[in-house]
Structures are given as structure tokens and as C-alpha cells.
MMTF fields as JSON, N, C-alpha, C and O atoms, coordinates in Angstrom:
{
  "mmtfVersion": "1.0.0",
  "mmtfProducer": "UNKNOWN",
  "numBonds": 387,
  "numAtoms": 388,
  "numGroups": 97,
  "numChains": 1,
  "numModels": 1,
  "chainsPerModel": [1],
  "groupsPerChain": [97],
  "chainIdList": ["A"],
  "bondAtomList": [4, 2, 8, 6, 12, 10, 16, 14, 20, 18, 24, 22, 28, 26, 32, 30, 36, 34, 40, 38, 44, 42, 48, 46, 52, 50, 56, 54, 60, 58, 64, 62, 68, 66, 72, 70, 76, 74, 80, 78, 84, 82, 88, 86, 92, 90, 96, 94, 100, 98, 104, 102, 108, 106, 112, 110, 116, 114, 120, 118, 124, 122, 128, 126, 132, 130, 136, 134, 140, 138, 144, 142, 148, 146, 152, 150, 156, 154, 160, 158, 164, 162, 168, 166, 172, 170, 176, 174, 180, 178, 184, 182, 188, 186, 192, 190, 196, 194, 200, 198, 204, 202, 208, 206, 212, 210, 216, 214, 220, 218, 224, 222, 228, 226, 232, 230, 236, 234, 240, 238, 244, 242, 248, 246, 252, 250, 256, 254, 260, 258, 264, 262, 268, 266, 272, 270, 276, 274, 280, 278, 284, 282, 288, 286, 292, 290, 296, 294, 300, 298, 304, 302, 308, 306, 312, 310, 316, 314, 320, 318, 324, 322, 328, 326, 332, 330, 336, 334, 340, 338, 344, 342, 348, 346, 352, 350, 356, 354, 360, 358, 364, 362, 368, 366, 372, 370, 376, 374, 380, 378, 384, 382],
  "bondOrderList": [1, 1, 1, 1, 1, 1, 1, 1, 1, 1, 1, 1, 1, 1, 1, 1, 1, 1, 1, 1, 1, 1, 1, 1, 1, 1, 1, 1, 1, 1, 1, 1, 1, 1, 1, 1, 1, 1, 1, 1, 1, 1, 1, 1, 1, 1, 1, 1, 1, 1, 1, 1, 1, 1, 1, 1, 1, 1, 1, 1, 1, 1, 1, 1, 1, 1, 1, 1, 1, 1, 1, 1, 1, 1, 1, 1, 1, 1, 1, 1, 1, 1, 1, 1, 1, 1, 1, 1, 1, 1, 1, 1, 1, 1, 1, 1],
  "groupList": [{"groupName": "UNK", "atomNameList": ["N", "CA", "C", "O"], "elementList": ["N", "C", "C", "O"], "formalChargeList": [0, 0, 0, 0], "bondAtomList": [1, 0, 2, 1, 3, 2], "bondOrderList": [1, 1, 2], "singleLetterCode": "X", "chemCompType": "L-PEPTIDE LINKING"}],
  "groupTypeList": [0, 0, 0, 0, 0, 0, 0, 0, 0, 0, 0, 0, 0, 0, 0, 0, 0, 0, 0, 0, 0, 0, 0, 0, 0, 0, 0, 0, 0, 0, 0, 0, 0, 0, 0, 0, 0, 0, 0, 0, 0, 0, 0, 0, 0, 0, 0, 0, 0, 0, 0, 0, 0, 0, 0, 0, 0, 0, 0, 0, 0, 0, 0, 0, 0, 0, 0, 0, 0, 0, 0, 0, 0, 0, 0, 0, 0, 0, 0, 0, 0, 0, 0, 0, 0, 0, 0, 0, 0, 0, 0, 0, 0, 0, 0, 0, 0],
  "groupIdList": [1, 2, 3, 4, 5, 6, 7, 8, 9, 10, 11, 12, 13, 14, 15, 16, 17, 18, 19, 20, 21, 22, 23, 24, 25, 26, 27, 28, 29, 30, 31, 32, 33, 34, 35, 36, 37, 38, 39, 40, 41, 42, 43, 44, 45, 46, 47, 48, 49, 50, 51, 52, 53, 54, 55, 56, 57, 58, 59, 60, 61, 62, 63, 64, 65, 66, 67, 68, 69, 70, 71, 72, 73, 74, 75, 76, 77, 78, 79, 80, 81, 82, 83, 84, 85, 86, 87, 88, 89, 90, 91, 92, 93, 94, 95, 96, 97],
  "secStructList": [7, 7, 7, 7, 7, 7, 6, 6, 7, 6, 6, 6, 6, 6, 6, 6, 6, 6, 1, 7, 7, 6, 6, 7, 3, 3, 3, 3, 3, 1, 7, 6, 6, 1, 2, 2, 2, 2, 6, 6, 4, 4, 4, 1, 1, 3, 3, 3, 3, 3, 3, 1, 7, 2, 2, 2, 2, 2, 2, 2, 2, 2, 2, 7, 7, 1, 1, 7, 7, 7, 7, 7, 3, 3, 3, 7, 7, 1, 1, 1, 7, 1, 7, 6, 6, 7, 7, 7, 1, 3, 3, 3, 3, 7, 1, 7, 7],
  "xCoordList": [-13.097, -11.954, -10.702, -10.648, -9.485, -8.704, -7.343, -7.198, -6.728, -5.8, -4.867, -5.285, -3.882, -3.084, -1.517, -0.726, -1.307, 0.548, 1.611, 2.222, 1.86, 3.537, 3.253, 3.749, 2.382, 2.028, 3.7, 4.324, 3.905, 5.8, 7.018, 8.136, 6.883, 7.991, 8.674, 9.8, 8.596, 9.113, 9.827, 10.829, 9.093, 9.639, 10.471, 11.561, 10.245, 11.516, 12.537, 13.427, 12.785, 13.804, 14.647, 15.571, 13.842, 15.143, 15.443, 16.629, 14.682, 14.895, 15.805, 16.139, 15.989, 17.161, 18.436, 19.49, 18.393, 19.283, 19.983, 21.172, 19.092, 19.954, 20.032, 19.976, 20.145, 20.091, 20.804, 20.581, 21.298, 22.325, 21.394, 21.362, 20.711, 20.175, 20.9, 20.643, 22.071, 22.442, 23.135, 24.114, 22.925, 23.038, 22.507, 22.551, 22.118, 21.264, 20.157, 19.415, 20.184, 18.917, 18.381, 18.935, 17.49, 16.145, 14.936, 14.251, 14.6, 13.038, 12.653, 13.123, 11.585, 10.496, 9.296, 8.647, 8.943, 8.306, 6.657, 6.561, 5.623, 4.598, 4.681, 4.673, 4.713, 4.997, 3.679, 3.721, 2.626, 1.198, 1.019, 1.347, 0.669, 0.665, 1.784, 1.808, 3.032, 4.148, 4.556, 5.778, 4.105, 4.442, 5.604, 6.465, 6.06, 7.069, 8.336, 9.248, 8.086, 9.021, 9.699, 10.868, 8.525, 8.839, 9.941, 10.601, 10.183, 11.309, 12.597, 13.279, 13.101, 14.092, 14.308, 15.427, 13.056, 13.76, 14.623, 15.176, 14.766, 15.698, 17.449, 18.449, 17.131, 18.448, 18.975, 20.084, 17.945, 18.392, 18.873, 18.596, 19.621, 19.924, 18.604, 18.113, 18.136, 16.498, 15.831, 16.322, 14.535, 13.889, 12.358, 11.334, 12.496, 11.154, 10.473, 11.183, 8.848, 8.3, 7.024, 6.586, 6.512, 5.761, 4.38, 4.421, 3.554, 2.486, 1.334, 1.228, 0.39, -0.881, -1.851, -2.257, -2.074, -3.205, -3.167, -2.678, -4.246, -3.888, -4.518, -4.056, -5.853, -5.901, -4.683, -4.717, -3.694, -2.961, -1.611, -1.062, -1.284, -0.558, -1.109, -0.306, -2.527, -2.74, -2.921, -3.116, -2.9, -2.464, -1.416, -1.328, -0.095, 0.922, 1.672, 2.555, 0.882, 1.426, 0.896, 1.586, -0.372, -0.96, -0.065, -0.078, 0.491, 1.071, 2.127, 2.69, 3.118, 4.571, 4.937, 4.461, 5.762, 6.692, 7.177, 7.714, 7.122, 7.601, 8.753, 9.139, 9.547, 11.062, 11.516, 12.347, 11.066, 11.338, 11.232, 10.133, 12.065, 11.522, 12.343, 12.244, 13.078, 13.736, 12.778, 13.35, 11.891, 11.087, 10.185, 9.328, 10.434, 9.309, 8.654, 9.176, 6.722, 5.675, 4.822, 3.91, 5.142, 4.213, 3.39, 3.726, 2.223, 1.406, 2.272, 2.274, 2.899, 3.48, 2.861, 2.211, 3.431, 3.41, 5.087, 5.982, 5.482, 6.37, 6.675, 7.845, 6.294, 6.807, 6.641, 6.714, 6.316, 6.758, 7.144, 6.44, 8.772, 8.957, 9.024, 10.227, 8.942, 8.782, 9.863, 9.776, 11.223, 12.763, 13.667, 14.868, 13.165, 14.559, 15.747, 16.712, 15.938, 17.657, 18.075, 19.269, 17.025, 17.535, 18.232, 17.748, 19.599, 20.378, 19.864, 20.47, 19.083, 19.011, 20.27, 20.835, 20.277, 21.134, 20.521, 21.061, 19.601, 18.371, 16.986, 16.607, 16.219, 15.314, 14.698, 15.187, 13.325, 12.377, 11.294, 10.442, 10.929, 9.741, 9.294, 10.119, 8.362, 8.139, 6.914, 6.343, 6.066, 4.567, 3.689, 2.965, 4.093, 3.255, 2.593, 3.03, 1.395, 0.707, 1.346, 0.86],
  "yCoordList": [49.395, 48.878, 49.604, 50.796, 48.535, 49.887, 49.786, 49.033, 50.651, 50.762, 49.527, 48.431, 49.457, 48.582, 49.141, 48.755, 49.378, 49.634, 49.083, 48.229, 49.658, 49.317, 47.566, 46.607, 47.495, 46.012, 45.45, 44.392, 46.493, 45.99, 46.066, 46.263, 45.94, 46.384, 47.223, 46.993, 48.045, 49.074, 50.102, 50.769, 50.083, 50.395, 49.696, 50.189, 48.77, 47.65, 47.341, 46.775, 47.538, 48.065, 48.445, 48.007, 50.098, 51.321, 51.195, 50.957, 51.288, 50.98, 49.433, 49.288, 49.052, 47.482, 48.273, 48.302, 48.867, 49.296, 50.413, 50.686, 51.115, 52.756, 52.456, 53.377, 51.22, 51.312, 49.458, 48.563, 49.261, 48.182, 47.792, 48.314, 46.61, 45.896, 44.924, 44.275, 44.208, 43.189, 43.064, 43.791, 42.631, 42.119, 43.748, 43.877, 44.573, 45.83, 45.332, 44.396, 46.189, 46.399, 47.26, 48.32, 47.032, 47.788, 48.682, 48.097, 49.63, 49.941, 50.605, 51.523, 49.79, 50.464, 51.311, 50.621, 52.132, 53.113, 53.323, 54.193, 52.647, 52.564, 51.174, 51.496, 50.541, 49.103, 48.167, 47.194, 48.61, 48.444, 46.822, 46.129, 46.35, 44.968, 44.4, 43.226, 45.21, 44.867, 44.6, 44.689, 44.407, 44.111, 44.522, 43.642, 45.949, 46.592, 45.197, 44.639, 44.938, 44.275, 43.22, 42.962, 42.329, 40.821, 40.577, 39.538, 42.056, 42.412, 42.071, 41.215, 42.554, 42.909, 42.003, 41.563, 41.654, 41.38, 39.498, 39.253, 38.813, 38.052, 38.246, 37.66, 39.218, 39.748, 40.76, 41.202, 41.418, 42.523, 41.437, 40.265, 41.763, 40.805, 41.249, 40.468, 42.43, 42.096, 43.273, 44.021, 43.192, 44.308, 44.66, 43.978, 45.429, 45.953, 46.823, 47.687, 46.744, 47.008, 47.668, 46.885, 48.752, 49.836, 50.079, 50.212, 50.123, 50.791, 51.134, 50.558, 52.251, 52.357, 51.138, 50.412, 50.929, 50.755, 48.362, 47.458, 48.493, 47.122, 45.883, 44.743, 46.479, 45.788, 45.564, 44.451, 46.196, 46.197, 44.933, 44.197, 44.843, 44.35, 43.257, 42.369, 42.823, 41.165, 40.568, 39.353, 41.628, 41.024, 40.412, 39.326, 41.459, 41.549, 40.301, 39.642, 40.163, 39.129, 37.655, 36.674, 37.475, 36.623, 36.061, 34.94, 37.082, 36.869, 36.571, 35.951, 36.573, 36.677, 34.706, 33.572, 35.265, 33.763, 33.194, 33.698, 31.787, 30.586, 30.95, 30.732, 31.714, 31.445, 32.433, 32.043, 33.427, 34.831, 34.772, 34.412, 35.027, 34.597, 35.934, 36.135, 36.582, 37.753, 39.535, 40.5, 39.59, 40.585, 40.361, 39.478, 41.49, 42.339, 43.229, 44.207, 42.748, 43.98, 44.313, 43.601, 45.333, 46.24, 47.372, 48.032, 47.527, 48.885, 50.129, 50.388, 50.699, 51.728, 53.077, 52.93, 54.157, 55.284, 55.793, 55.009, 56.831, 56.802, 58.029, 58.318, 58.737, 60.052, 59.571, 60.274, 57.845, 57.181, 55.971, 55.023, 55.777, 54.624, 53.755, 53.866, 52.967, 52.17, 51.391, 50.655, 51.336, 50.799, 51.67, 51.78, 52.167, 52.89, 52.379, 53.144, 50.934, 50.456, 50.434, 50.458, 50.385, 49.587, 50.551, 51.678, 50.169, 51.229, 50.665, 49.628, 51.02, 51.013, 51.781, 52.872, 50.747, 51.071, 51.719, 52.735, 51.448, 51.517, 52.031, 51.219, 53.189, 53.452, 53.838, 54.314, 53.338, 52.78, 53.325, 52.652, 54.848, 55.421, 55.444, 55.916, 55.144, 54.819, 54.982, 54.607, 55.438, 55.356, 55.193, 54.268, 56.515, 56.68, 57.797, 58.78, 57.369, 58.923, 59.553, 60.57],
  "zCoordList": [30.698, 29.971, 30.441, 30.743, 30.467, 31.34, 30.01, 29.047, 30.419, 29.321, 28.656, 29.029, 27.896, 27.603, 28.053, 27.192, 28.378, 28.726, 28.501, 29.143, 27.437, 26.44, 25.974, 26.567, 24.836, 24.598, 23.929, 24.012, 23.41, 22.565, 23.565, 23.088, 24.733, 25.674, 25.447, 25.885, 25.012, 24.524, 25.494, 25.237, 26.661, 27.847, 28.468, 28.759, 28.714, 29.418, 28.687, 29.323, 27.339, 26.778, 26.109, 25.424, 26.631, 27.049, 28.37, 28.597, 29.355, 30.758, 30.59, 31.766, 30.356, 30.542, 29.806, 30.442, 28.599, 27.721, 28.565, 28.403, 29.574, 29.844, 31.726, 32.54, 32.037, 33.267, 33.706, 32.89, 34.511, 34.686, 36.239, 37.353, 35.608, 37.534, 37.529, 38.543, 36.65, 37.393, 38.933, 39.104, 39.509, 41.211, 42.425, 43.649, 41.458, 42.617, 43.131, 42.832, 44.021, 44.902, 44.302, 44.01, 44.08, 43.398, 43.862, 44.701, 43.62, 44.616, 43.371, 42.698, 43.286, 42.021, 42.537, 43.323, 42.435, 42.745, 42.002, 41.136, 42.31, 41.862, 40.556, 39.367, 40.731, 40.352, 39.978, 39.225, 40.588, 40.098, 39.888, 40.851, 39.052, 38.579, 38.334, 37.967, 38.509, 38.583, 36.826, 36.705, 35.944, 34.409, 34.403, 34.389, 34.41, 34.362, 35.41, 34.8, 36.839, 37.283, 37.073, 37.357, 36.312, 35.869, 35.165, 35.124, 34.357, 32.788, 33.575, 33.014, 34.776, 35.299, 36.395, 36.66, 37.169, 38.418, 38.088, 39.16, 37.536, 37.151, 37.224, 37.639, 36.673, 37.188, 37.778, 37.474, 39.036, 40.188, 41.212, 40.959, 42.426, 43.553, 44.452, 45.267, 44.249, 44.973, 44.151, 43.305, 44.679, 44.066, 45.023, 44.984, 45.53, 46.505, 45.522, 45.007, 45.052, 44.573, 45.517, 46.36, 45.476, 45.985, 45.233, 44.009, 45.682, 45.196, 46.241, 47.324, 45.74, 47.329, 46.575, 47.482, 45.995, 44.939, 45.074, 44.397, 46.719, 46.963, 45.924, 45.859, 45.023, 44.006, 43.196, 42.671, 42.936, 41.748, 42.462, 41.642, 43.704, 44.605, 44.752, 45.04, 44.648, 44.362, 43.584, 43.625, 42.166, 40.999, 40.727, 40.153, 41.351, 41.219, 41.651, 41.104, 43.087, 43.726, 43.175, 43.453, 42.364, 42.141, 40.467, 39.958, 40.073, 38.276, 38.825, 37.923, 40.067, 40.317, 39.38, 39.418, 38.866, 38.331, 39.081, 40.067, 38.792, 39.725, 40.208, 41.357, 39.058, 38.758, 39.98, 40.8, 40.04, 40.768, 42.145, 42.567, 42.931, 44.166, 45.297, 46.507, 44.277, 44.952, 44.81, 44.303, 45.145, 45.006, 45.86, 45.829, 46.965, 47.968, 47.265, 46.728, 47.21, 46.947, 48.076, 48.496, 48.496, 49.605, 49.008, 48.025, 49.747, 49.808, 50.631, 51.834, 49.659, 50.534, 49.079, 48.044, 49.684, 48.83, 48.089, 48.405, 47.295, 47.141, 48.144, 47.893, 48.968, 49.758, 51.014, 52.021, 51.001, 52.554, 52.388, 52.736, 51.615, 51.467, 52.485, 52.25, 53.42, 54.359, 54.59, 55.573, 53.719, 54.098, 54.867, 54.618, 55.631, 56.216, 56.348, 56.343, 56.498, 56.648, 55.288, 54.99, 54.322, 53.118, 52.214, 52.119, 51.353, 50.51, 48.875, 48.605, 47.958, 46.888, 45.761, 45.689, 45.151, 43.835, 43.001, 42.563, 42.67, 40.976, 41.795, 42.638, 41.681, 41.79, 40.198, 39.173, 40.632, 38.863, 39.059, 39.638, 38.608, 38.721, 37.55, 36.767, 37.097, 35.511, 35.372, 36.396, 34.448, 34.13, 35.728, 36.095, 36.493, 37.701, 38.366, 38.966, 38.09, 38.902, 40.167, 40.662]
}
């Protein structure tokens, strides 16, 4: 059985409340099933989402909303992010081993 994580959003928001994604670039940092991303990425201008964990990345990719279509999810780690050109606004490390 695996855990439940923030069933009241309760996390997404304070994180929406104490942090401004409208039109940033985003890099979320262990992003997992992505739950946490779905909250936000509507209104980031992109959002690259990270995790090692490739089960959690075809979840992620498999739940993505019709609607959403601005979010890159890769298998990366967070101490090798894999964007070197890219300038993030909003980095989102949140509930990550």
C-alpha cells in the first residue's frame, strides 16, 4: 500500500499562495507522478518536471491532462539537471527524497 500525499491540497495551496508561476519557467525537482504539477502547470509558460524514479514518469505521463500541453517530464536526477541552456524562474522541490 503506498502512501496518500496531501489528499486536501493543502500543499498546492501554500505553494500557489507563496509563489507566483504565472508565465515562468518552471523546473520541479522530483515531480514523481507529477500530482503536485497538474496544480500549477496551467498557468506556468512551461514547466520541466524531473524525477529518477521511471515508474513514477509513466504515470505521470500517462495522468497528463488533455488540457496541458506545456510540460516536459524526464528521468533526470536533481544534482544532474539535464537543461543546461535553460533559465528557470520557479524551482519546486517539494516532498522529495
Amino acid at each position: 500500500m503506498s502512501p496518500i500525499s496531501d489528499p486536501e491540497k493543502a500543499e498546492s495551496k501554500h505553494l500557489l499562495a507563496a509563489t507566483q508561476f504565472f508565465g515562468k519557467k518552471v523546473l520541479e525537482i522530483g515531480c514523481g507522478k507529477a500530482n503536485l504539477t497538474w496544480q500549477y502547470a496551467n498557468i506556468a509558460q512551461k514547466v520541466y518536471g524531473i524525477d529518477p524514479s521511471l515508474t513514477d514518469l509513466r504515470k505521470a505521463k500517462s495522468d497528463q491532462p488533455a488540457s496541458i500541453s506545456n510540460v516536459l517530464i524526464s528521468q533526470a536526477i536533481g544534482e544532474a539537471i539535464p537543461f543546461t541552456s535553460c533559465i528557470f524562474e520557479v524551482a519546486v522541490f517539494s516532498s522529495s527524497l
